[in-house]
C-alpha positions in Angstrom: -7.4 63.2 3.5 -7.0 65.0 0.3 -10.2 66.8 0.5 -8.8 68.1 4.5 -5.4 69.4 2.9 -7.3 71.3 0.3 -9.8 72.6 2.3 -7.0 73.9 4.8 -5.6 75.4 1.8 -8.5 77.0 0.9 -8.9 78.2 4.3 -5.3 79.8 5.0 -4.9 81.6 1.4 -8.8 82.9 2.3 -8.0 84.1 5.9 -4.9 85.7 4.7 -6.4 88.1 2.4 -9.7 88.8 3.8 -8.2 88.7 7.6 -9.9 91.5 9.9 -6.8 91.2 12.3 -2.9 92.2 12.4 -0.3 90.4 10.8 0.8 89.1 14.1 -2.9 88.1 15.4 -3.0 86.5 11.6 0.0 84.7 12.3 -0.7 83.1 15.9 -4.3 82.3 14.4 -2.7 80.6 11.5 -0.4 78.5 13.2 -3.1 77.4 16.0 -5.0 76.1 13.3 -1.8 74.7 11.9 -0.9 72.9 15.3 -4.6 71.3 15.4 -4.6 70.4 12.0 -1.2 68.2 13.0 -2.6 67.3 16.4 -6.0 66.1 14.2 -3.6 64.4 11.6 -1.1 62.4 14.5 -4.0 61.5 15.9 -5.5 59.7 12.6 -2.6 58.2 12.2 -2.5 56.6 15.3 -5.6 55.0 15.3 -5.2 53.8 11.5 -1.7 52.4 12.9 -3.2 50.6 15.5 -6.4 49.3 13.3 -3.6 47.6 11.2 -1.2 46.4 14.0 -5.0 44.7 15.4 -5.8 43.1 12.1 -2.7 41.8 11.5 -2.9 40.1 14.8 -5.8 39.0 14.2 -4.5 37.9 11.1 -1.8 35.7 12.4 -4.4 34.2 14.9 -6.5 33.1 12.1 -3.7 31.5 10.0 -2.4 29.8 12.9 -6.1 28.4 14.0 -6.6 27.4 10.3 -3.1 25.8 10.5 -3.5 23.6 13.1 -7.4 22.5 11.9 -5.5 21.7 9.1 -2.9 19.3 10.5 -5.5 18.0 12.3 -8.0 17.1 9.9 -5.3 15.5 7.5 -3.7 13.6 10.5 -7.2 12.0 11.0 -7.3 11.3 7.7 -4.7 9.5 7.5 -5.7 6.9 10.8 -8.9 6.9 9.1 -6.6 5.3 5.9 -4.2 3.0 8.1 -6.9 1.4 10.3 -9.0 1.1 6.9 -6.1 -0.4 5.3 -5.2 -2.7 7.8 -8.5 -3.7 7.8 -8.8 -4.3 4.2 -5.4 -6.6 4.5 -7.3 -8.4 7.4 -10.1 -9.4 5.7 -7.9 -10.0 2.5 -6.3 -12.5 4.9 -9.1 -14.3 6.5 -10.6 -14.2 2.7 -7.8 -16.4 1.6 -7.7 -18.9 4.6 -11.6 -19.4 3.8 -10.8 -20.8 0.0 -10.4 -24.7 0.6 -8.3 -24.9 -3.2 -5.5 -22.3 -1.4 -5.0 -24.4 1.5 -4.5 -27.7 0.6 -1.9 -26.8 -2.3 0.6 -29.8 -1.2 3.7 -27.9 -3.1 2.7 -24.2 -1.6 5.7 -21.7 -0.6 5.6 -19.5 1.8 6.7 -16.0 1.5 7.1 -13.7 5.0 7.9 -10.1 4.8 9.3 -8.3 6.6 
């Protein structure tokens, strides 16, 4: 961008002093060039705008896809951890009904939670 501005500089001081035509022809010429140059310019701008407004769409898309894998991987996680746990406490159970010393305590309490 810089290297446009200075070259139209360049270009307008030069065609002022060495122009071949009127002031007026000189004039019209210069803002022609003028006129594309903001054309050219709008133009760029419009297309850089709409890059951006594209990625951040894309952008939001992502963070939203990543979002929900997200939720989803640790709500697996954690039935993966509840059914593993319940079936640690099930086999922590059936562990305990299979030692003979445990059930035949004559003085044993129970306890139920709740």
């Amino acid at each position: 961008m810089r290297n446009f501005f200075l070259g139209l500089g360049v270009g307008l001081i030069g065609g002022v002093l060495l122009a071949p035509k009127s002031g007026t022809e000189t004039r019209e010429y210069l803002g022609e060039k003028t006129d594309d140059g903001l054309k050219y310019l709008k133009n760029r701008a419009n297309e850089v705008s709409g890059a951006a407004s594209d990625l951040v769409a894309q952008s939001k898309v992502t963070a939203a896809d990543l979002v929900d894998k997200t939720k989803t991987m640790a709500s697996d996680a954690l039935d993966k951890g509840k059914t593993a746990a319940m079936d640690a406490l099930d086999k922590g159970k059936q562990a305990l009904r299979s030692v003979p010393e445990i059930n035949e305590t004559p003085n044993r309490v129970s306890v139920q939670r709740g």
